[in-house]
Backbone as a ProteinNet text record, in pm:
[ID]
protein_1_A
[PRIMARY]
XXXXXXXXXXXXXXXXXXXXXXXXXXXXXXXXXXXXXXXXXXXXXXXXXXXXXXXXXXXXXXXXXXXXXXXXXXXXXXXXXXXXXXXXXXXXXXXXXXXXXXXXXXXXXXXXXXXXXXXXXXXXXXXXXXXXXXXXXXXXXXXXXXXXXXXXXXXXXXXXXXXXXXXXXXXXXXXXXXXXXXXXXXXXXXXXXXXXXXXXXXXXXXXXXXXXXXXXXXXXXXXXXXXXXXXXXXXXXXXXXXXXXXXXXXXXXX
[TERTIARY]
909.9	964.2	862	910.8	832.5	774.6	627.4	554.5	643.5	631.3	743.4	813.6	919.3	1013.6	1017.1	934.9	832	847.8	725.5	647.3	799.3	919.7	1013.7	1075.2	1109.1	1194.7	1122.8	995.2	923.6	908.7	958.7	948.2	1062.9	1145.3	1252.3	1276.3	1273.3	1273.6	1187.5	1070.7	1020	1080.9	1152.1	1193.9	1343.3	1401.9	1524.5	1496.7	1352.4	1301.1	1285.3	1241.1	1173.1	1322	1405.2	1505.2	1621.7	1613.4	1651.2	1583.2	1466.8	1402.7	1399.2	1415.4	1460.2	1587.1	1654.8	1816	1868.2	1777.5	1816.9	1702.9	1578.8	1482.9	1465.7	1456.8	1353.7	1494	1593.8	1671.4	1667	1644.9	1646.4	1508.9	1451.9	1259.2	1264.8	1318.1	1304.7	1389.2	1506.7	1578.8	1501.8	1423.1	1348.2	1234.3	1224.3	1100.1	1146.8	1255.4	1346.6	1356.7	1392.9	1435.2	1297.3	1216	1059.5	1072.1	1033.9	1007.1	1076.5	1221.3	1336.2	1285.2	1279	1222.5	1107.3	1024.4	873.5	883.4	993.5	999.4	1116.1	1235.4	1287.4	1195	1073.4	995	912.1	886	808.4	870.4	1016.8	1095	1087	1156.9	1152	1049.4	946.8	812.1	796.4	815	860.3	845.6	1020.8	1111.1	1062.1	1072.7	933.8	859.4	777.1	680.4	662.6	856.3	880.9	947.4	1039.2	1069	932.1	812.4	712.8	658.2	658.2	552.5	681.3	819.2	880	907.7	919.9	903	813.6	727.4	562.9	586.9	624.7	637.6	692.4	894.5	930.3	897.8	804.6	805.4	655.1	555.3	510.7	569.2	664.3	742	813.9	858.2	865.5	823.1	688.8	553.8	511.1	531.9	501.9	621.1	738	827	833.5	799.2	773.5	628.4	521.2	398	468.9	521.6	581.5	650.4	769.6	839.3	767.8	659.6	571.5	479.1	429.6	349.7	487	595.2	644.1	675.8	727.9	758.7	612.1	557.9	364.3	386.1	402.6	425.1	510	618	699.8	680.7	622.5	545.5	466.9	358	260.1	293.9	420.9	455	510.4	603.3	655	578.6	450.7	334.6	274.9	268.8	194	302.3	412.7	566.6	588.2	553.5	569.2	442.4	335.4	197	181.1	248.6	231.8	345.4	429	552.5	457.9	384	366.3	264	181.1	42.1	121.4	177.2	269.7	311.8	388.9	459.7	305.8	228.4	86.8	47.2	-10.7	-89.6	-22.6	108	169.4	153.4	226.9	174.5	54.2	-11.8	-149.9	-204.3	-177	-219.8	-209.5	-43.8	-2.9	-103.2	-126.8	-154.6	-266.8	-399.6	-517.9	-547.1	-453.9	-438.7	-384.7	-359.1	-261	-436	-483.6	-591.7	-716.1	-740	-877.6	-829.5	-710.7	-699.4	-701.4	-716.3	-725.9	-867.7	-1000.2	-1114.5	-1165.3	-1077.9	-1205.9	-1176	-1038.9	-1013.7	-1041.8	-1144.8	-1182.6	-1340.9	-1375.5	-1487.6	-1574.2	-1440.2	-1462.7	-1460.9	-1352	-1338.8	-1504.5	-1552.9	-1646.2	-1735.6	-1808.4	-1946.7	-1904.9	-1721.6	-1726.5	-1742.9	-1734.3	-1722.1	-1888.6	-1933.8	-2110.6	-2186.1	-2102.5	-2214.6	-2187.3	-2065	-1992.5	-2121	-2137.4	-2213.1	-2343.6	-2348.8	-2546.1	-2570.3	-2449.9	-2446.9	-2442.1	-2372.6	-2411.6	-2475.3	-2580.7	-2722.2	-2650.1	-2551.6	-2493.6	-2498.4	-2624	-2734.4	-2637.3	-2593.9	-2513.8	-2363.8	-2347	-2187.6	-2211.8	-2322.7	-2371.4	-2385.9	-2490.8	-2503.5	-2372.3	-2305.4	-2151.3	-2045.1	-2022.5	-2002.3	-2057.9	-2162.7	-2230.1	-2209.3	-2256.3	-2231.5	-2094.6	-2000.4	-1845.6	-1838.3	-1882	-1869.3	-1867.7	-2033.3	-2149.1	-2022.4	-1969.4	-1873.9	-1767.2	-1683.9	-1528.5	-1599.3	-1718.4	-1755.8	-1785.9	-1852.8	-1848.5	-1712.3	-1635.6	-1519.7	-1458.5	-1443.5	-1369.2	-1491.1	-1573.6	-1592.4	-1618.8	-1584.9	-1510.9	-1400.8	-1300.3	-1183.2	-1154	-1224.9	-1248.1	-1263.5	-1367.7	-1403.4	-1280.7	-1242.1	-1137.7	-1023.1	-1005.8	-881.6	-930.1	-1069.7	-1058.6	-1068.4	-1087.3	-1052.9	-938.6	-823.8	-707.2	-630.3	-698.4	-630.2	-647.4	-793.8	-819.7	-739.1	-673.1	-593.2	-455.1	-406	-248.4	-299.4	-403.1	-372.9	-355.8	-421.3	-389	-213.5	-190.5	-90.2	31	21.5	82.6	56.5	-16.6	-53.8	82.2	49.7	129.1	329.2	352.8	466.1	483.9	404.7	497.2	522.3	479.3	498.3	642.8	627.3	704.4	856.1	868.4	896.6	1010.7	1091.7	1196.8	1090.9	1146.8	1083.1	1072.1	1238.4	1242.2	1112.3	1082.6	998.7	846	821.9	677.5	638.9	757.8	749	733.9	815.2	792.1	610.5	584.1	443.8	363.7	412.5	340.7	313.3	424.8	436.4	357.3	337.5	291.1	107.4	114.9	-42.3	-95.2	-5.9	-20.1	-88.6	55.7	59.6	-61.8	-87.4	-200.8	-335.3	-358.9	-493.3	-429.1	-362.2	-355.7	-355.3	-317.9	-308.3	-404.7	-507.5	-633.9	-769.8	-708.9	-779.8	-793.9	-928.3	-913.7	-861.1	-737.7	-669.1	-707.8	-860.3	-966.7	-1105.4	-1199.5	-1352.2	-1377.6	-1504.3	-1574.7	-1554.7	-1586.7	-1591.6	-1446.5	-1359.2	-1229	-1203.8	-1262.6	-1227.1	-1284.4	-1393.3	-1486.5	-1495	-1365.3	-1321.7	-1196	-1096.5	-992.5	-1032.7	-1086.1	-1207.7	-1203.5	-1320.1	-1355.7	-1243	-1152.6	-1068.9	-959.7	-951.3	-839.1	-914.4	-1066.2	-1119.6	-1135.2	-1130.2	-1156	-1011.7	-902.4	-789.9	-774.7	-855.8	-905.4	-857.2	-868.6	-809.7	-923.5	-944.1	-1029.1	-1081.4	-1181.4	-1228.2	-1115.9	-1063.6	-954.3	-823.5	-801	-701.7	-684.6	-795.6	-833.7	-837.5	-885.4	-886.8	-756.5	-683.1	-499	-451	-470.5	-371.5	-427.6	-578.7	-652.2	-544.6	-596.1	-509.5	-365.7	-275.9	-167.2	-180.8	-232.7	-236.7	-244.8	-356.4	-391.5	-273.2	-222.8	-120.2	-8.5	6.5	143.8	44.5	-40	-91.7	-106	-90.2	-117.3	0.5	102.1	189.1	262.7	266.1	214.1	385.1	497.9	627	679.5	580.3	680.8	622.1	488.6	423.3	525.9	536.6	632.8	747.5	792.6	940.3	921	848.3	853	789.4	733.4	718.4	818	906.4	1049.7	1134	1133.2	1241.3	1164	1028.2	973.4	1046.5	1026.4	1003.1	1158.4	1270.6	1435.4	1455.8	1368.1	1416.6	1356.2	1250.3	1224.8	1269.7	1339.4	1461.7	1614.3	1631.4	1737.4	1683.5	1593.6	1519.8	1543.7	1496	1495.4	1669.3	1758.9	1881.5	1963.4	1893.3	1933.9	1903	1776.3	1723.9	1750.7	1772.1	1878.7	1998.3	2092.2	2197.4	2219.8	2146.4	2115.8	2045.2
11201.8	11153.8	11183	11215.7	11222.5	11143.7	11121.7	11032.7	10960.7	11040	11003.8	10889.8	10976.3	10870.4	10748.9	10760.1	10618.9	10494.1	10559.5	10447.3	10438.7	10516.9	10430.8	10344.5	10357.3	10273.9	10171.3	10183.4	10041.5	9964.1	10008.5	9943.6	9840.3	9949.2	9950.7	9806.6	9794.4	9700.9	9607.5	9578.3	9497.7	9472.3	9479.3	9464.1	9365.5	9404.2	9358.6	9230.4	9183.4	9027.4	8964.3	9050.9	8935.9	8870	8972	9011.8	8836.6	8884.7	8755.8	8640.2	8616.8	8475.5	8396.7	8521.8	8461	8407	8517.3	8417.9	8280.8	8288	8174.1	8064	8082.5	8029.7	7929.3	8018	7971.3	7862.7	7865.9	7759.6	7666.5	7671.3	7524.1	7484.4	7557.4	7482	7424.4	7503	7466.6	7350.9	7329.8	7224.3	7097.9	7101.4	7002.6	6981	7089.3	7003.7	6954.9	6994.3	6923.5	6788	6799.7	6600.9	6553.3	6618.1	6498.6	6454.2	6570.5	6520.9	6472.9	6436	6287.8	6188.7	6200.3	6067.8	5964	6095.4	6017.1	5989.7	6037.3	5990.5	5829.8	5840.2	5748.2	5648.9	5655.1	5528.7	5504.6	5609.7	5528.5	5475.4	5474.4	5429.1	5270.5	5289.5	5151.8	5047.3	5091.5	5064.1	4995.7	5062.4	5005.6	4894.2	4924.7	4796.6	4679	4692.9	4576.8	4536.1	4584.8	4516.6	4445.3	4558.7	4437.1	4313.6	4330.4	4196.8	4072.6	4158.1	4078.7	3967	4092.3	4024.9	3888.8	3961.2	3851	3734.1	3723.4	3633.5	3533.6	3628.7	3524.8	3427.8	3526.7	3475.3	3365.3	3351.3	3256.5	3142.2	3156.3	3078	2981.8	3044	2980.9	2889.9	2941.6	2828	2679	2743.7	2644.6	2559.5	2592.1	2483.6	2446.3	2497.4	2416.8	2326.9	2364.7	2250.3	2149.5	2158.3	2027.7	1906.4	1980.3	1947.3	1852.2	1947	1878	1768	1759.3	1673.6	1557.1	1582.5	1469.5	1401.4	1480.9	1413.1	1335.6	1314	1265.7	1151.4	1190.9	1046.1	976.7	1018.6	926.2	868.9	922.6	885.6	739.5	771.4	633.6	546.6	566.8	449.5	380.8	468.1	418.6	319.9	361	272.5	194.7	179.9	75.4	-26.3	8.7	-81.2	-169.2	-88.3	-119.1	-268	-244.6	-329.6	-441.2	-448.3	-495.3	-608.6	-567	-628.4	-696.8	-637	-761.1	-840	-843.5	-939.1	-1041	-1019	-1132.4	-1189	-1072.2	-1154.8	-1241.4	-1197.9	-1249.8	-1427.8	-1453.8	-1544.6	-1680.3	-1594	-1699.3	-1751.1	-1599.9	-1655.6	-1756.1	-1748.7	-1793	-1975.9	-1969.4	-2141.6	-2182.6	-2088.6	-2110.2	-2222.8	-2161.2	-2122.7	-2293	-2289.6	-2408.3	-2532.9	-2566.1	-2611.1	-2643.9	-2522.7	-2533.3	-2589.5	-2573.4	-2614.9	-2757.2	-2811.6	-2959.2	-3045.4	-3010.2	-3085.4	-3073.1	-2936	-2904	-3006.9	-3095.2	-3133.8	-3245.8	-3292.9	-3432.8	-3485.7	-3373.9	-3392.6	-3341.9	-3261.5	-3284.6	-3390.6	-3470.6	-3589.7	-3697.1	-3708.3	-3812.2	-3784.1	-3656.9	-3630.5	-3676.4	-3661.2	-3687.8	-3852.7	-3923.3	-4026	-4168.8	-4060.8	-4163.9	-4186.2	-4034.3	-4025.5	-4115.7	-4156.1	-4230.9	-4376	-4433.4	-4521.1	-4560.5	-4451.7	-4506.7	-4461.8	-4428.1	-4478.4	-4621.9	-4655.1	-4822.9	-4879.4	-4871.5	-4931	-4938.7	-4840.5	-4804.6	-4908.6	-4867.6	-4958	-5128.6	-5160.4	-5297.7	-5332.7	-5249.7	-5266.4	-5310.4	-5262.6	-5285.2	-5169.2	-5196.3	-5034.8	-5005.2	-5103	-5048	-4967.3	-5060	-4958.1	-4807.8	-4862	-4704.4	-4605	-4646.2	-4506.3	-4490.1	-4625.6	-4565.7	-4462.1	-4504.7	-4372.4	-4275.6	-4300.6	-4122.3	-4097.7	-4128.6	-4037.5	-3970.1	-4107.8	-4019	-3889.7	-3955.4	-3827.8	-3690.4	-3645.1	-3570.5	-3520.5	-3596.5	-3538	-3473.4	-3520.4	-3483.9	-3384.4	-3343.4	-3271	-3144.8	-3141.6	-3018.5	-2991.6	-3086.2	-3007.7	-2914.2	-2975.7	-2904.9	-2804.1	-2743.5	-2680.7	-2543.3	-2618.2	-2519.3	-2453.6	-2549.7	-2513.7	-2444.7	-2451.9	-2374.1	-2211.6	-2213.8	-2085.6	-1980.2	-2078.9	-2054.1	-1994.7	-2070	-2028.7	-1900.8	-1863.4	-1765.7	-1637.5	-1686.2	-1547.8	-1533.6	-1624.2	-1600.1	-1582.5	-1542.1	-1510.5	-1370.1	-1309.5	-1169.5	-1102.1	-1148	-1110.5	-1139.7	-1180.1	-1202.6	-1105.1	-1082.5	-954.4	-831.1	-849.6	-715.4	-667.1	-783.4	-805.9	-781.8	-822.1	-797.5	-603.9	-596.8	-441	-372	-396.2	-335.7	-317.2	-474.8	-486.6	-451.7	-434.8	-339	-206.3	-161.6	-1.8	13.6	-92.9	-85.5	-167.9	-262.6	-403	-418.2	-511.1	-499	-578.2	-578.4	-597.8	-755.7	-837.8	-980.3	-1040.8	-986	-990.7	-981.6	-895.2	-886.1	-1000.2	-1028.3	-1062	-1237.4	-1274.9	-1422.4	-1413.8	-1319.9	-1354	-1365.8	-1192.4	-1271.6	-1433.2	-1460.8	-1607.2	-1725.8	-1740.6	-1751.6	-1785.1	-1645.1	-1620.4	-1665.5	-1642	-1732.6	-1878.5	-1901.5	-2093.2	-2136.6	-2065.3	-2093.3	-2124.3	-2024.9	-2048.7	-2179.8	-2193.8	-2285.4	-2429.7	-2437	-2580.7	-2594.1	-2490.8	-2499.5	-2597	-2629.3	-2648.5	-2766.8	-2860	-2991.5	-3056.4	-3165.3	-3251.2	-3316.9	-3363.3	-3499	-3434.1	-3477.8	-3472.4	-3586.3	-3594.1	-3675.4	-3851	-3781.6	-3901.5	-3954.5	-3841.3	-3885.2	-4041.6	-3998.7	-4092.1	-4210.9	-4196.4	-4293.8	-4422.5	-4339.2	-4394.7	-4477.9	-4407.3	-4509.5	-4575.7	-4543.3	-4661.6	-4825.2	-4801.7	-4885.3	-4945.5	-4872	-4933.1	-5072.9	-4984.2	-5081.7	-5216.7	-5156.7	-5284.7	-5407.9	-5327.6	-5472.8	-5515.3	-5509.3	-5527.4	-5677.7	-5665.2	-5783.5	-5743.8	-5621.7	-5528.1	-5542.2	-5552.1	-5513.6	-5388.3	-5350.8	-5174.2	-5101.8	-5199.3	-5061.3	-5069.5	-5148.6	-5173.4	-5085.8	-5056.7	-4962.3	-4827.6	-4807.7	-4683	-4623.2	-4731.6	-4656.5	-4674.2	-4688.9	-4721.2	-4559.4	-4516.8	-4422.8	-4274.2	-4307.4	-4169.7	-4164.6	-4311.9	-4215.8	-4173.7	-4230.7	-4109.7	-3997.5	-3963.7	-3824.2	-3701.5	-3817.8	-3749.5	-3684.8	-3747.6	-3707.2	-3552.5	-3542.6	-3417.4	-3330.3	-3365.4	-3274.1	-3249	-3166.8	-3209.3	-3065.8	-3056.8	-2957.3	-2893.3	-2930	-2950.4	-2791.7	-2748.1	-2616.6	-2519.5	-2471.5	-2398.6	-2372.9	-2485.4	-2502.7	-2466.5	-2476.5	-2462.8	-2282.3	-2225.6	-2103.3	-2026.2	-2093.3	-2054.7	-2048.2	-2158.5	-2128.5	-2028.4	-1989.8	-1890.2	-1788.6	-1731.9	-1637.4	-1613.3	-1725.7	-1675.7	-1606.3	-1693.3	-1665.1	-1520.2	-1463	-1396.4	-1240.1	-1262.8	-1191.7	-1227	-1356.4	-1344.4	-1250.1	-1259.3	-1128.1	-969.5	-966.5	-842.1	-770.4	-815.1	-807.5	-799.5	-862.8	-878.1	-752.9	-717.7	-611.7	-444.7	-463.3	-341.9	-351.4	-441.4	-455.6	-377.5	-444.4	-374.8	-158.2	-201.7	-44.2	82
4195.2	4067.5	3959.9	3814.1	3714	3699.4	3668.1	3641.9	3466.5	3435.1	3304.3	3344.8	3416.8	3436.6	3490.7	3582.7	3651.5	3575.3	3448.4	3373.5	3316	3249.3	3157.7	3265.4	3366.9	3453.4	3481	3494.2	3485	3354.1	3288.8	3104.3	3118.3	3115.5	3111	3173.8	3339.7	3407.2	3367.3	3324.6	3198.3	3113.4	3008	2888.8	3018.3	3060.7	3100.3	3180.4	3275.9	3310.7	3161.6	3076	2949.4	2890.3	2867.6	2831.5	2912.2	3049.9	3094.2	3094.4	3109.9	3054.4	2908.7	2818.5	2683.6	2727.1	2781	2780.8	2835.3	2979.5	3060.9	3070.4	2994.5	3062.7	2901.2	2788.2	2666.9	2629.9	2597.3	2582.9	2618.5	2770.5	2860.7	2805.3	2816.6	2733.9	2558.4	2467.4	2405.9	2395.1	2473.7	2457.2	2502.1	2621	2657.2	2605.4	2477.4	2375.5	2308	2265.5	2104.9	2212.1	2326.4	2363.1	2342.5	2419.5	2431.1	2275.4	2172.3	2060.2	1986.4	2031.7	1964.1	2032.9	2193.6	2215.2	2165.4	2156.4	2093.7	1964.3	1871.8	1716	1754.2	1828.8	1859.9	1863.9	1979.6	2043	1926	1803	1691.2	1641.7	1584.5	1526.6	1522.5	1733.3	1786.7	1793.8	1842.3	1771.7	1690.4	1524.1	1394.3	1365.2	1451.7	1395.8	1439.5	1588.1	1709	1600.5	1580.1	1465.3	1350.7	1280.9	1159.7	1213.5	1302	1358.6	1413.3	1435.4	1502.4	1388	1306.5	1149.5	1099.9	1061.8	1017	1098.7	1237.3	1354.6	1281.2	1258.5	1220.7	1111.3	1006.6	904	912	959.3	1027	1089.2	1132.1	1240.8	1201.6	1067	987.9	868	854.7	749.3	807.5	961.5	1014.1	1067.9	1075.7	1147.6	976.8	851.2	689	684.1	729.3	709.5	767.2	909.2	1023.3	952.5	919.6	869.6	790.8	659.5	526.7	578.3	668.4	692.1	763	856	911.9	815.3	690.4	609.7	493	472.1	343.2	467.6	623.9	692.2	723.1	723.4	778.5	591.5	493.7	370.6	336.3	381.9	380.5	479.2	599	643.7	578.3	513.1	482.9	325.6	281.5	150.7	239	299.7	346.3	443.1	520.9	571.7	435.4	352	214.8	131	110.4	125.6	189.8	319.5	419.5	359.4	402.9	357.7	196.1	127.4	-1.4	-11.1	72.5	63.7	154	280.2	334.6	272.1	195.6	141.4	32.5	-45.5	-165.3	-130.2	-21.7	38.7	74.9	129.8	177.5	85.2	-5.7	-100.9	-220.1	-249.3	-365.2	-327.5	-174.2	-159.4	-116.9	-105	-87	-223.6	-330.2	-515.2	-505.1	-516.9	-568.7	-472	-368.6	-306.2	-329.8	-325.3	-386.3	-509.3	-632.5	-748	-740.4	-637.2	-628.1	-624	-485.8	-433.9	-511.9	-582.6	-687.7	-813.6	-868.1	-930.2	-916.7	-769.5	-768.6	-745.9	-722.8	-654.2	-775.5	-867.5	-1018.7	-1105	-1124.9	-1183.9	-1141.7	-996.2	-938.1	-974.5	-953.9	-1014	-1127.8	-1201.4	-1345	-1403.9	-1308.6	-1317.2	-1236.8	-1167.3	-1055.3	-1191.6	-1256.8	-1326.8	-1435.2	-1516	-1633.5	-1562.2	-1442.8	-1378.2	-1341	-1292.4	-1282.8	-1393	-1585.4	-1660.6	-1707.5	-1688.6	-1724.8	-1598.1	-1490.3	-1418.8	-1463.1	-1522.7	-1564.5	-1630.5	-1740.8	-1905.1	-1870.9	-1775	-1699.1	-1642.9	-1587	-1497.1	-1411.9	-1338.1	-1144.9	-1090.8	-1055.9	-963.1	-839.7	-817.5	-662.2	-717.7	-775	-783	-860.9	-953.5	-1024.1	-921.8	-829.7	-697	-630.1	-572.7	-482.8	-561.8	-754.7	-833.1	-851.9	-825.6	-877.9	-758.5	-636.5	-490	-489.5	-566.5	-502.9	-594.5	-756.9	-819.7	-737.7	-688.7	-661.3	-523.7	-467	-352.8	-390.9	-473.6	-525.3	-616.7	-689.1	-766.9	-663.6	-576.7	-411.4	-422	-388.9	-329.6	-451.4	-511	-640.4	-685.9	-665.9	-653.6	-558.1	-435.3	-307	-347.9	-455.6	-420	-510.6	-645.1	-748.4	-727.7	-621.6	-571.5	-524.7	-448.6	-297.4	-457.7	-544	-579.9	-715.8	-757	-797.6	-736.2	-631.1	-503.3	-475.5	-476.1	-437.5	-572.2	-692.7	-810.6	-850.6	-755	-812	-663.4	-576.3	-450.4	-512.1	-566	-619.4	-730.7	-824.7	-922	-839.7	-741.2	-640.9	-637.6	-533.2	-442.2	-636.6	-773.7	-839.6	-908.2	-871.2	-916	-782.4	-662.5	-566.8	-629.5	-666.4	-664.3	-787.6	-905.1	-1043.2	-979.3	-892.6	-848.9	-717.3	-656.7	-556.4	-557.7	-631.8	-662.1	-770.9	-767.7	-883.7	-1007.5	-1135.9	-1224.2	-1253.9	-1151.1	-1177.5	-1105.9	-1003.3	-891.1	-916.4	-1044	-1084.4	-1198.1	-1266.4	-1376.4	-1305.9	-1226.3	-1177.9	-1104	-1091.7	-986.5	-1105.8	-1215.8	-1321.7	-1409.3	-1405.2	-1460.9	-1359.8	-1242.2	-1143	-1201.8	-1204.4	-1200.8	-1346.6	-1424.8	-1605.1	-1591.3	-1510.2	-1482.8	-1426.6	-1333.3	-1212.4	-1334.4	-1416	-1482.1	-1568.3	-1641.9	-1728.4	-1590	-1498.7	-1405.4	-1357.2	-1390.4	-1259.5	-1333.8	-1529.4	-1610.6	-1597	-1625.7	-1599.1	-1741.1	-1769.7	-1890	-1952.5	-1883.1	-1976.6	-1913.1	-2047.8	-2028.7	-1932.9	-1902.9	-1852.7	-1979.2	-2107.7	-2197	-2246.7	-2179.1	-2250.5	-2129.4	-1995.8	-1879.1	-1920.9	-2004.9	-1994.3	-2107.9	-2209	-2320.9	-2263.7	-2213.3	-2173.7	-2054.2	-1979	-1838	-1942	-2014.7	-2143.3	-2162	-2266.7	-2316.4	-2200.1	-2112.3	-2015.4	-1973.1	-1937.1	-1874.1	-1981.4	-2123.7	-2218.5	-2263.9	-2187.7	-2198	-2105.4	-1983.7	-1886	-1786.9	-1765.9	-1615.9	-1558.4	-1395.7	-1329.6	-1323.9	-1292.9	-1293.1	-1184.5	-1105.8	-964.2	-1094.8	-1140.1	-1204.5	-1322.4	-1422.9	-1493	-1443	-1338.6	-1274.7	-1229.7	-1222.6	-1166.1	-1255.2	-1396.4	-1496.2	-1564.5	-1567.2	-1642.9	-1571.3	-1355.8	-1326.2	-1338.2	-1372.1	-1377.7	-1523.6	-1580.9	-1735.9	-1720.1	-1594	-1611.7	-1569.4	-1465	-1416.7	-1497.8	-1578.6	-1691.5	-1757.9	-1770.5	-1797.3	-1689.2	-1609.1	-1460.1	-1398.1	-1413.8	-1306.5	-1211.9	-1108	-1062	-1078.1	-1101.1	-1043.5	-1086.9	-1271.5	-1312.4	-1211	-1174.9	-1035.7	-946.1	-894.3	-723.5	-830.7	-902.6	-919.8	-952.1	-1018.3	-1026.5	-894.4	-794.3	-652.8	-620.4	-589.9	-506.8	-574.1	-726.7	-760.7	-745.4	-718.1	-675.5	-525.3	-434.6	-282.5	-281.9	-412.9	-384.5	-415.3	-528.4	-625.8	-448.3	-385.1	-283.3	-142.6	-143.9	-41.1	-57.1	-188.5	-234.9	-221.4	-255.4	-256.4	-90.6	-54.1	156.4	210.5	127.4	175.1	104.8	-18.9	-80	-52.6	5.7	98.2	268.1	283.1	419.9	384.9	321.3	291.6	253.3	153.2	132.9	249
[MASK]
++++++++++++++++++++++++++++++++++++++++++++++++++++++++++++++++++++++++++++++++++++++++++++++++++++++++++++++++++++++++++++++++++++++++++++++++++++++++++++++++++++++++++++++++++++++++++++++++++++++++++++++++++++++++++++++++++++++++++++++++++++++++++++++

């Protein structure tokens, strides 16, 4: 054979393998690159989205742990007003008959007070040494107490300004305004009605009437009494305690 012809028949037969592998071979390949490389843009895709769903998940799921928070702090909130509620109604209720009470007995241990010292200078002024000391001692005693109680009740007046600071904020207005009146009264009842010399002037006077000194002495306190009388207090106590027995029946209801 021609060497010629050789090498074309071997070309030839070259060109016609390449010839069939383009045809049957490069299709199926390039087709299975075009898939890989949808899949791998697909899986970024998916990917993506995974992620925006991840982030907004988050987001989510932070608003809902701010809303739970929020919602646990406004209820720990209304506990804490309503512990606060709770607590000046009862302090309110103690302290109010506490007041009156303290103010009943500080008025009878400073008008006895007052009454012993006009009683042991009438003794002085008579040179009767004994009854002078048994008055001044009682004085010097009923003068302690009433001053215990003095104490006791300006502590329980800067605790009701409290306990009234609470209830203008929380409180109906009939409700502040009676504690106010309350706490008015309280200073004006807590005041003593006669000096020492006013006692010591009508003392005098009764005994030179031809009263005995006990006799003088119960005619002097019920005088004092008509200046002392504890009745408008307690009466604006009880329309206090009423006016916050409605209050309780009215937030019951509601």
């Amino acid at each position: 054979m021609d060497i010629h012809l050789a090498a074309d028949l071997a070309l030839f037969i070259s060109i016609a393998i390449v010839g069939w592998l383009i045809k049957f071979y490069l299709p199926g390949y390039m087709g299975e690159k075009g898939k890989n490389l949808a899949t791998k843009e697909d899986i970024a895709e998916i990917t993506k989205k995974i992620e925006q769903v991840k982030v907004e998940y988050a987001k989510q799921l932070e608003l809902y742990k701010s809303g739970i928070w929020k919602t646990q702090q406004r209820y720990l909130q209304m506990q804490e007003v309503e512990r606060l509620k709770v607590e000046a109604f009862k302090k309110a209720v103690v302290d109010v008959a506490k007041i009156t009470d303290i103010i009943n007995i500080y008025q009878i241990h400073s008008s006895n007070s007052e009454m012993n010292a006009a009683i042991a200078q009438m003794a002085h002024d008579k040179e009767n040494e004994a009854l002078e000391k048994a008055s001044w001692d009682m004085h010097l005693e009923h003068k302690d107490k009433a001053a215990k109680l003095y104490s006791d009740f300006r502590g329980l007046i800067v605790e009701l300004g409290g306990t009234f600071a609470l209830f203008s904020v929380y409180f109906q207005p009939a409700l502040t305004e009676s504690l106010h009146r309350i706490l008015t009264m309280a200073h004006g009842a807590a005041e003593l009605k006669m000096s020492c010399a006013e006692f010591s002037e009508r003392l005098k006077t009764e005994y030179s009437k031809g009263h005995d000194l006990n006799k003088s002495r119960q005619i002097v306190g019920e005088h004092y009494d008509t200046l002392w009388d504890v009745k408008p207090i307690t009466a604006e106590s009880n329309r206090f305690f009423q006016l916050m027995r409605d209050h309780i029946n009215l937030t019951d209801n509601e």
